[in-house]
C-alpha positions in Angstrom: 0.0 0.0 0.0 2.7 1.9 1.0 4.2 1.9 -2.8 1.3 2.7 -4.8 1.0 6.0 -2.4 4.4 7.0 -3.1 3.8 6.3 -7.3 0.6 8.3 -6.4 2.4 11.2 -5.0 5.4 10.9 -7.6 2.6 11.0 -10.2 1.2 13.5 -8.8 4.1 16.1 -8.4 5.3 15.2 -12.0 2.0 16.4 -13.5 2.3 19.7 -11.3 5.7 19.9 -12.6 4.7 19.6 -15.9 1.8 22.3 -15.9 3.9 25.0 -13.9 6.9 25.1 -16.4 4.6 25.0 -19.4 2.8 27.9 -17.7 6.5 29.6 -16.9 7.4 29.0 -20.9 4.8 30.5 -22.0 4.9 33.8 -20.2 8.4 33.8 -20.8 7.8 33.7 -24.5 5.0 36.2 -24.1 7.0 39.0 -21.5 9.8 38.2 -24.4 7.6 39.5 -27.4 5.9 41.8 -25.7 2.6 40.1 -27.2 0.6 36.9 -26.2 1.6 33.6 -27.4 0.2 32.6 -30.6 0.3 29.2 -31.9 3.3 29.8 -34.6 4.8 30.1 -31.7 5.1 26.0 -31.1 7.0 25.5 -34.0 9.7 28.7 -34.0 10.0 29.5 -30.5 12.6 27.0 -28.8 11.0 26.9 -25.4 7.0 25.8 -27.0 9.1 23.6 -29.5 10.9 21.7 -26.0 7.6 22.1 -24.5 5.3 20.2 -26.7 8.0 17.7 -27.9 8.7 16.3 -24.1 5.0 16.1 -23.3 4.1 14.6 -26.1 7.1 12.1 -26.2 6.0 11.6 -22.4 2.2 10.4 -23.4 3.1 8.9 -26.2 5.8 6.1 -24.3 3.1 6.2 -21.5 0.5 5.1 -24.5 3.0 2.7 -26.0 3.7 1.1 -23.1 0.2 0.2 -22.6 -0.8 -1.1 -25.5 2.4 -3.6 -25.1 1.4 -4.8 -22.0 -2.5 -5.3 -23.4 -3.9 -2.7 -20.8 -4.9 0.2 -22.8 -7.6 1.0 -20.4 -4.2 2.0 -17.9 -3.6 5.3 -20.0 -7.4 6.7 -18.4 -7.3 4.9 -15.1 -4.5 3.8 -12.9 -6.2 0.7 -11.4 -6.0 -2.6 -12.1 -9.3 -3.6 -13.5 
């Protein structure tokens, strides 16, 4: 019980981690321009580029990974149904 709490917690701050620095990139980008973001933005700007590729690298191993081990239901739920 005591590990799935942890992975819960881990999970958990990894996902807050994730929102605040895309948050923090994005009003970087727009304090830098002097404008809001737009979406061009995600493919010249370095920081939306980074941005978008980890996430999306980051749910698409998650997805992968999933479908290997025949429990594509794990990428909406975390249990074990």
């Amino acid at each position: 019980m005591v590990v799935d709490e942890f992975f819960l917690f881990a999970a958990v701050v990894l996902q807050f981690a994730a929102a605040f620095l895309s948050v923090k990139g994005v009003q970087q980008v727009a304090a830098a321009r002097h404008r809001g973001a737009q979406f061009s933005d995600l493919f010249t700007n370095t920081i939306f580029r980074d941005i978008v590729i980890s996430i999306s690298a980051t749910v698409g191993l998650y997805v992968i990974a999933s479908v290997i081990h025949v429990r594509p239901s794990s990428v909406f739920a975390a249990s074990d149904v």
